[in-house]
N, CA and C atoms as a LAMMPS dump frame, in Angstrom:
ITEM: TIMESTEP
0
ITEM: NUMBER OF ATOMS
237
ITEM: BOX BOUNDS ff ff ff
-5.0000000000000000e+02 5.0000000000000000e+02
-5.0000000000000000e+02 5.0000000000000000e+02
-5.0000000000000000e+02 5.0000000000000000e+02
ITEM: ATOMS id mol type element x y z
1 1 1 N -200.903 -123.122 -14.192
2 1 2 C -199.742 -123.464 -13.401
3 1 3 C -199.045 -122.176 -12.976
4 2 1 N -199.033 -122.107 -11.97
5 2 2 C -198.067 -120.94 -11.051
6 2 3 C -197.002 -121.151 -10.788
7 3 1 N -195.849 -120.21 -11.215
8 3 2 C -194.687 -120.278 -11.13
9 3 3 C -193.816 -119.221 -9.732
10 4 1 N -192.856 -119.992 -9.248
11 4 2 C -192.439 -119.176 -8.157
12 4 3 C -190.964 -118.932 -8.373
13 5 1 N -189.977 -118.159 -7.656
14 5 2 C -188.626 -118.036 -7.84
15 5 3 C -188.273 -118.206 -6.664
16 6 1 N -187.397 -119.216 -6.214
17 6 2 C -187.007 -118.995 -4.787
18 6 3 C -186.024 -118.315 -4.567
19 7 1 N -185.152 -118.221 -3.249
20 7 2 C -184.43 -117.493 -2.814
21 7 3 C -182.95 -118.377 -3.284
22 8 1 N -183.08 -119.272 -4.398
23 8 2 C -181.649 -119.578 -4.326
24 8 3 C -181.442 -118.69 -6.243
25 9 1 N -181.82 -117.833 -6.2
26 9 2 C -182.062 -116.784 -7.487
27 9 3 C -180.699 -116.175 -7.453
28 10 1 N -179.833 -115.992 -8.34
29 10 2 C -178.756 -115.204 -7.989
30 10 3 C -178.811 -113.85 -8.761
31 11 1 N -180.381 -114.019 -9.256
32 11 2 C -180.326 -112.366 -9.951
33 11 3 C -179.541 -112.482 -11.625
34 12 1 N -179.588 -113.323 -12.144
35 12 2 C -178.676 -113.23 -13.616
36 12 3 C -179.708 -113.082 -14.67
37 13 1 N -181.227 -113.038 -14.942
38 13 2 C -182.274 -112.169 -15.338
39 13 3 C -182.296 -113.457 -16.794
40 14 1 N -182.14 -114.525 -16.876
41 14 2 C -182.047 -115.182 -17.897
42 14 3 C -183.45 -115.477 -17.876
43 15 1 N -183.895 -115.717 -16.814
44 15 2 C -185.966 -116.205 -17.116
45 15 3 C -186.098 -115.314 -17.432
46 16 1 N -186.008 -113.945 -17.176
47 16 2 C -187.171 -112.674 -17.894
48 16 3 C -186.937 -112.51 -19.29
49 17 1 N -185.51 -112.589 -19.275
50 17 2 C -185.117 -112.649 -20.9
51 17 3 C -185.895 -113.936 -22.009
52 18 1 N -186.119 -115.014 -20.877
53 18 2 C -186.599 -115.884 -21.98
54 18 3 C -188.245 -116.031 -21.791
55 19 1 N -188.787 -115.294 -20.866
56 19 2 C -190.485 -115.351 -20.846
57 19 3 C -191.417 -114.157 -21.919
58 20 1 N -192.074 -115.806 -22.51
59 20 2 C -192.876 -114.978 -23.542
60 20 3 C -193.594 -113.827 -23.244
61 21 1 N -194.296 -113.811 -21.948
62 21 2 C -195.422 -112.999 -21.936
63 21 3 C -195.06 -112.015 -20.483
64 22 1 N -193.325 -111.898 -20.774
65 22 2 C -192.868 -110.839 -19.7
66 22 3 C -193.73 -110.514 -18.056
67 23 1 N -193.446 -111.793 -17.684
68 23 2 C -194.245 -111.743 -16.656
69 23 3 C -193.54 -111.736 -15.369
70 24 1 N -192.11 -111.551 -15.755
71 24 2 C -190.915 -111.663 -14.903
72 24 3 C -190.121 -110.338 -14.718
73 25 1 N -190.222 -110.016 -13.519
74 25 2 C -189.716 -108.696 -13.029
75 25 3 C -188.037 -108.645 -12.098
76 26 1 N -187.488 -107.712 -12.215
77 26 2 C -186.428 -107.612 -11.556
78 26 3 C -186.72 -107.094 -9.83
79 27 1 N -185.732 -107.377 -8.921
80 27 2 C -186.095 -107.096 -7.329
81 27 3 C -186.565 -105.417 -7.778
82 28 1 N -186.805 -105.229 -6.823
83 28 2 C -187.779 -103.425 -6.778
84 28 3 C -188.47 -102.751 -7.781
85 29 1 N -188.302 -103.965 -8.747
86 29 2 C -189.371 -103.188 -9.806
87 29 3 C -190.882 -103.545 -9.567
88 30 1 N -191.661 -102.089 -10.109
89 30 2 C -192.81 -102.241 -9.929
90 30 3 C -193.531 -103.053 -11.799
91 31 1 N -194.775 -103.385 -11.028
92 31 2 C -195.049 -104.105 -12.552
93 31 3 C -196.587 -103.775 -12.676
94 32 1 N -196.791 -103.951 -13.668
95 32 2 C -198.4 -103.329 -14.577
96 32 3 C -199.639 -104.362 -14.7
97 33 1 N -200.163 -104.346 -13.844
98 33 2 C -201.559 -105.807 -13.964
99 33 3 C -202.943 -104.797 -13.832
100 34 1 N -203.603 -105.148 -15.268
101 34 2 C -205.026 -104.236 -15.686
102 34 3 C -204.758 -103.195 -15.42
103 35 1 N -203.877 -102.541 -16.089
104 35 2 C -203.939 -101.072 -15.913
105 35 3 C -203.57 -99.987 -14.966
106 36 1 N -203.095 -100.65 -13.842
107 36 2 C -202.314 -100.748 -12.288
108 36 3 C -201.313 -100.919 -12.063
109 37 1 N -200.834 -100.145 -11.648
110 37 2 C -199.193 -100.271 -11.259
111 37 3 C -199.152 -100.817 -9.792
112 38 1 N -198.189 -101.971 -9.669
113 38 2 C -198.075 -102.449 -8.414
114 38 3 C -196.77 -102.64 -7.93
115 39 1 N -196.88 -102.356 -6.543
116 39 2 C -195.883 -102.518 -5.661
117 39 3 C -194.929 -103.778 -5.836
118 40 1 N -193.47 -104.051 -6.066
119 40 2 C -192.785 -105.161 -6.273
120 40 3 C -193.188 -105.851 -5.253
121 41 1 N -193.28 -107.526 -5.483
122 41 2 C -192.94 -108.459 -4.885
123 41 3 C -192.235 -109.174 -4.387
124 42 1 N -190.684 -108.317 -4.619
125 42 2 C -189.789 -108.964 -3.774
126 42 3 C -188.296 -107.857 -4.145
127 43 1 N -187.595 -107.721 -3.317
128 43 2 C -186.767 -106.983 -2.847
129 43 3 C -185.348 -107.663 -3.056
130 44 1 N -185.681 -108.794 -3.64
131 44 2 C -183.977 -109.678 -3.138
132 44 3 C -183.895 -110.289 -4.48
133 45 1 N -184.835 -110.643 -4.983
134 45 2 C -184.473 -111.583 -6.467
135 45 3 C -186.077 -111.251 -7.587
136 46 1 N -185.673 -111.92 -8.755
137 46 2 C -186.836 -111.611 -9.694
138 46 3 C -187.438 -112.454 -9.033
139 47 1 N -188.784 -111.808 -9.552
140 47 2 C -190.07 -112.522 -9.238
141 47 3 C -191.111 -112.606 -10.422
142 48 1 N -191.936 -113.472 -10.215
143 48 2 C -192.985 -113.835 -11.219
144 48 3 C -194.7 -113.198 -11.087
145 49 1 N -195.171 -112.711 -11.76
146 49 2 C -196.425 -112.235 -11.391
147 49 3 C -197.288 -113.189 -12.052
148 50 1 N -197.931 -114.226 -10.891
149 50 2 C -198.638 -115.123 -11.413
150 50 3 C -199.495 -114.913 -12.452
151 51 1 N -200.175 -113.677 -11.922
152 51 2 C -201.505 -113.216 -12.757
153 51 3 C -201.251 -112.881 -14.308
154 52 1 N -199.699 -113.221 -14.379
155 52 2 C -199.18 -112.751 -16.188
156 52 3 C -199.342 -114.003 -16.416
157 53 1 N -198.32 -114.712 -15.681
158 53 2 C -197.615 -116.05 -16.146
159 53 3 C -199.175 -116.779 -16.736
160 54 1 N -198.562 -117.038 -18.226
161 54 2 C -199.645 -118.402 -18.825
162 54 3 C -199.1 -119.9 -18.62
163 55 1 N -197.776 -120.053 -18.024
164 55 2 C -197.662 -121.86 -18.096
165 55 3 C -196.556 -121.482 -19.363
166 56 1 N -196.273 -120.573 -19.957
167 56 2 C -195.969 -121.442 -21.024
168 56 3 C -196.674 -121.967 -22.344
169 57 1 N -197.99 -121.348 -21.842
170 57 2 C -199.029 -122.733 -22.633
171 57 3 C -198.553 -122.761 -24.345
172 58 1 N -198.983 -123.366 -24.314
173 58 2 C -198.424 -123.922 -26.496
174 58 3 C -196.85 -124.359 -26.554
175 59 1 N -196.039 -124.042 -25.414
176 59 2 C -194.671 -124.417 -25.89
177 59 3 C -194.62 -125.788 -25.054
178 60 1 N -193.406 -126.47 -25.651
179 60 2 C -193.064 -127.726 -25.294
180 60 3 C -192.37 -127.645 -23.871
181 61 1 N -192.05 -126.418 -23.069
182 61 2 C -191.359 -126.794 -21.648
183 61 3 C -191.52 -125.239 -21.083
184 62 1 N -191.49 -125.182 -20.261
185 62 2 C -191.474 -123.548 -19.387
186 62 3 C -190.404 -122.956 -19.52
187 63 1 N -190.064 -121.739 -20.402
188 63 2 C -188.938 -121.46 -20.641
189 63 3 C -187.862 -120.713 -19.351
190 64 1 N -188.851 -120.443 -18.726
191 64 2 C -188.122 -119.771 -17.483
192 64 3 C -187.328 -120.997 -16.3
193 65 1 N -187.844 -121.803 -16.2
194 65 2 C -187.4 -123.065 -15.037
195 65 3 C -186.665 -124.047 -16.365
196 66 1 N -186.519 -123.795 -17.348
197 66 2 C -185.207 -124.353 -18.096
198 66 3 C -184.152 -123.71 -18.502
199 67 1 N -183.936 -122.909 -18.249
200 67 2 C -183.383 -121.658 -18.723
201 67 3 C -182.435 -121.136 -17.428
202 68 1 N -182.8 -121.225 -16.108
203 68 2 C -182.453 -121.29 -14.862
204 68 3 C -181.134 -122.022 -14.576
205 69 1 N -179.747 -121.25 -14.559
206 69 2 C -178.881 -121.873 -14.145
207 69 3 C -178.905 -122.51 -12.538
208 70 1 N -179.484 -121.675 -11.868
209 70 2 C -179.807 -122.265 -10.415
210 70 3 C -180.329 -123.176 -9.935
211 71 1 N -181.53 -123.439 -10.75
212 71 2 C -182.441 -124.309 -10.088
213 71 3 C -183.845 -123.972 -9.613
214 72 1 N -183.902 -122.316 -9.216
215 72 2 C -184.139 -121.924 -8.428
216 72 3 C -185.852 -121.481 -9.1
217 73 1 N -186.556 -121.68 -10.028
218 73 2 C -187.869 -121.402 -10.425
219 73 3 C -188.753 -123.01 -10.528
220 74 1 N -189.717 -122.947 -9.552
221 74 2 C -190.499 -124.065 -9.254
222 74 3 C -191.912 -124.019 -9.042
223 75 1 N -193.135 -125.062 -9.833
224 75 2 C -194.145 -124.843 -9.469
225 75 3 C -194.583 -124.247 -8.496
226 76 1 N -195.33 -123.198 -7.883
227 76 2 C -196.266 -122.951 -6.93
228 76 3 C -197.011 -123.952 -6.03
229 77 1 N -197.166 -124.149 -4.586
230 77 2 C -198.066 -124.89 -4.269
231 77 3 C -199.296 -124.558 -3.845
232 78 1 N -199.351 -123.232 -3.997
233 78 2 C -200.556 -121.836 -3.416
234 78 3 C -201.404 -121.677 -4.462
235 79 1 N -201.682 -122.728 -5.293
236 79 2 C -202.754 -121.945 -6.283
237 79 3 C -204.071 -121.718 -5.99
């Protein structure tokens, strides 16, 4: 399951704080996949690097899209 952040993100960093497998980045940060440093994915709000994100798997709910005062973290439809 792929996770996305939309643009109604107000930036308050509570998903990264609560994702197990730190797969959640702040706007202009760059992030680390196999050994590679990559260019941020977004400029305006955190974003999720699918290729981290596990689902969650073993826990009882996605801690990042409950955790979300906004609203604003929602399945992917691009998988």
């Amino acid at each position: 399951m792929s996770m996305i952040i939309n643009d109604d993100c107000i930036n308050c960093g509570a998903c990264a704080s609560e994702c197990p497998v730190d797969a959640i980045y702040e706007p202009n940060e760059k992030y680390e996949l196999n050994g590679e440093i990559n260019e941020p994915m977004s400029d305006e709000h955190f974003y999720i690097v699918t290729e981290i994100c596990n689902g969650c798997i073993g826990l009882n709910e996605m801690k990042c899209e409950s955790i979300c005062p906004m609203d604003a973290i929602k399945e992917s439809n691009f998988d």
